[in-house]
VEXDREN-2710 file (C-alpha; in Angstrom, 1 decimal):
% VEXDREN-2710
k/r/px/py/pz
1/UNK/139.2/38.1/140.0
2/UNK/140.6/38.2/143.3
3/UNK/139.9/36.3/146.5
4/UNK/141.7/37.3/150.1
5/UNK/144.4/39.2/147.6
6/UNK/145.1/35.9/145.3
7/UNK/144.4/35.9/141.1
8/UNK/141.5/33.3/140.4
9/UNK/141.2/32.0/136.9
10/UNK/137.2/30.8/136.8
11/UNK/136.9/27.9/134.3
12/UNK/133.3/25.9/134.4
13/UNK/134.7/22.8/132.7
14/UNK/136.8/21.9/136.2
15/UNK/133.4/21.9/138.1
16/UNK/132.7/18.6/136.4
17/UNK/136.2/17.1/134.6
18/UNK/135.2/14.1/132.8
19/UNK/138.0/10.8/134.2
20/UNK/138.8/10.3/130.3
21/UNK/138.8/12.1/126.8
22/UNK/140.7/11.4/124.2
23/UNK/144.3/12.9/123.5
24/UNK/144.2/15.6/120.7
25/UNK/146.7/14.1/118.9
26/UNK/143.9/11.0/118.8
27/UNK/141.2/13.4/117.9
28/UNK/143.3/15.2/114.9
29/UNK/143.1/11.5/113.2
30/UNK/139.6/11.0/113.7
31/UNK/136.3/12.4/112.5
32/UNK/135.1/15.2/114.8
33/UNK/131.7/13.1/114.7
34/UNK/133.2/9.9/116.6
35/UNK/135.2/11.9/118.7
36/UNK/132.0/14.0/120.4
37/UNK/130.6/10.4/120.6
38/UNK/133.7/9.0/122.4
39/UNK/134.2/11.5/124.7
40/UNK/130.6/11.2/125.2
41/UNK/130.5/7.7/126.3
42/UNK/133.9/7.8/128.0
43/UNK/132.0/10.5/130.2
44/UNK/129.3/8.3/131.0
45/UNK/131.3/5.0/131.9
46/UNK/134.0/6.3/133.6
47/UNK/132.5/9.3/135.3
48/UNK/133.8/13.0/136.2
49/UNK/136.7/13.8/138.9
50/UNK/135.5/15.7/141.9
51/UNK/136.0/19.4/141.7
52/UNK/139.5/20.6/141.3
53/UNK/141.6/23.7/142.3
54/UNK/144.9/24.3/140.4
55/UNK/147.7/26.3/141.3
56/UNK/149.8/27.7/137.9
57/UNK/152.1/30.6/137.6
58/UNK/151.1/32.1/141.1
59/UNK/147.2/31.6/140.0
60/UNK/144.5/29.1/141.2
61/UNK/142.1/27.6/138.7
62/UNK/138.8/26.8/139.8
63/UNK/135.4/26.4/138.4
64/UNK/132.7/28.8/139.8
65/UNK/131.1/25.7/141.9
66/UNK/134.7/25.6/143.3
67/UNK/134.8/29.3/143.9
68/UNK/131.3/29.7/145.4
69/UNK/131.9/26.7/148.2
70/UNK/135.6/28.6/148.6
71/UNK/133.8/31.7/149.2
72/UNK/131.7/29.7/151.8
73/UNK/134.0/28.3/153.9
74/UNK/136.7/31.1/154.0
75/UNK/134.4/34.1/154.1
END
């Protein structure tokens, strides 16, 4: 997808990044049960980041939240 001739990578999960997961290393060494259950109070205590934009390899990453309010205020 292009926008004003730059490659955008849509990804939903930066809408709404939780603040904290646990590493994948962690996760290899624990049960996938306590892991979904971590992750799933670590979402609710410490929250989600604002939306992000990332720039990588001459891309931007956004999620499609992101993108529509880009779309928005750029035209």
């Amino acid at each position: 997808m292009k926008l004003h001739g730059m490659d955008i990578i849509l990804n939903p999960m930066l809408d709404a990044m939780p603040r904290m997961m646990v590493s994948p290393r962690f996760a290899e060494l624990m049960p996938p049960e306590f892991v979904a259950d971590l992750n799933a109070w670590m979402r609710e205590f410490f929250g989600i980041s604002e939306p992000k934009i990332l720039s990588y390899g001459g891309r931007l990453y956004m999620g499609p939240k992101m993108f529509e309010e880009v779309k928005r205020r750029i035209g």
